[in-house]
C-alpha positions as CSV (number, residue, x, y, z in Angstrom):
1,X,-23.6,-28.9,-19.9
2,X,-21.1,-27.6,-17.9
3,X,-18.2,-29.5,-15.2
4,X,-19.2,-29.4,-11.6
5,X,-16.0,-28.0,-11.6
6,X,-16.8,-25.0,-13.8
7,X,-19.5,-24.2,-11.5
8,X,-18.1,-24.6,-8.2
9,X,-15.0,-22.0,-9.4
10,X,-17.8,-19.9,-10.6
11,X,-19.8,-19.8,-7.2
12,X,-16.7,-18.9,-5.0
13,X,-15.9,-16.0,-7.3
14,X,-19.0,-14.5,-6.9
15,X,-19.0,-14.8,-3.2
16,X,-15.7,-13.0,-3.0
17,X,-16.2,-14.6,1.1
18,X,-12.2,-13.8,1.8
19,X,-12.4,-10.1,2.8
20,X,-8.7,-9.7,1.8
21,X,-8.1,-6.4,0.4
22,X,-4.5,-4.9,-0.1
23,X,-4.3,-2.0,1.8
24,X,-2.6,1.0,0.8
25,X,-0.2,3.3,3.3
26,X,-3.3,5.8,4.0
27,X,-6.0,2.9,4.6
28,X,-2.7,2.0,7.4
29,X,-3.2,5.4,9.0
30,X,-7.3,5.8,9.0
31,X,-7.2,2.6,11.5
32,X,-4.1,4.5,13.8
33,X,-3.3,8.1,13.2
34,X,-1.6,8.7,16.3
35,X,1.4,6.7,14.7
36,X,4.2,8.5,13.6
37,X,5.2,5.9,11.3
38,X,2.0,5.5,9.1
39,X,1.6,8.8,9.2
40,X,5.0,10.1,7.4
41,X,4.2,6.7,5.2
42,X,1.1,8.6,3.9
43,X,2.2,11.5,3.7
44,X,4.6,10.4,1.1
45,X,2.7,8.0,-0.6
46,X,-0.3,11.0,-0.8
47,X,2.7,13.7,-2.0
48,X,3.6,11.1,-4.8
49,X,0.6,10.6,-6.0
50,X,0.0,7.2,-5.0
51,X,3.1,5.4,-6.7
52,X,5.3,3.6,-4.1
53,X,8.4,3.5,-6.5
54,X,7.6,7.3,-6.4
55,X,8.5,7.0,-2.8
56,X,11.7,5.4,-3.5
57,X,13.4,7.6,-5.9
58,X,11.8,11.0,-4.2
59,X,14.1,13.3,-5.5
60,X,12.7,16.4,-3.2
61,X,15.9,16.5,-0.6
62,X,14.1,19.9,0.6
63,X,11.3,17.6,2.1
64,X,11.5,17.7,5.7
65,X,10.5,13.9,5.9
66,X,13.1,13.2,2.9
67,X,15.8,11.0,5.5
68,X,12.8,9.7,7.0
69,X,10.6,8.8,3.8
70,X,9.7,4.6,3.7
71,X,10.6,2.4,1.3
72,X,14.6,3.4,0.6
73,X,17.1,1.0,-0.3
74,X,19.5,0.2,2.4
75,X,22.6,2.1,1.6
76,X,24.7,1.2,4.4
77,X,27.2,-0.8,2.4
């Protein structure tokens, strides 16, 4: 015999009713392409092949988007 409890936990797992779903930078830009933002946040995320820390430590300086890429570290002192 198993715990009400058991079962209830059980039931709500299965329903999965919460919708929630961590979104990646190109799931950002398929609901708004027109923005600029999203759109150089895919880019980079796409060029390094889906890894965010990727993003961070790009080491491509030729990159036209390079001084605009997303996730840098603030390096103004």
């Amino acid at each position: 015999m198993t715990s009400p409890i058991l079962e209830n936990l059980a039931k709500a797992r299965s329903k999965k009713t919460s919708g929630y779903k961590l979104k990646n930078p190109i799931d950002h830009w398929r609901e708004d392409p027109t923005s600029l933002r999203k759109s150089i946040n895919a880019k980079c995320f796409d060029c390094s092949c889906n890894q965010i820390d990727e993003v961070r430590h790009c080491a491509v300086r030729s990159c036209p988007l390079w001084f605009v890429r997303p996730y840098q570290e603030d390096t103004n002192g």
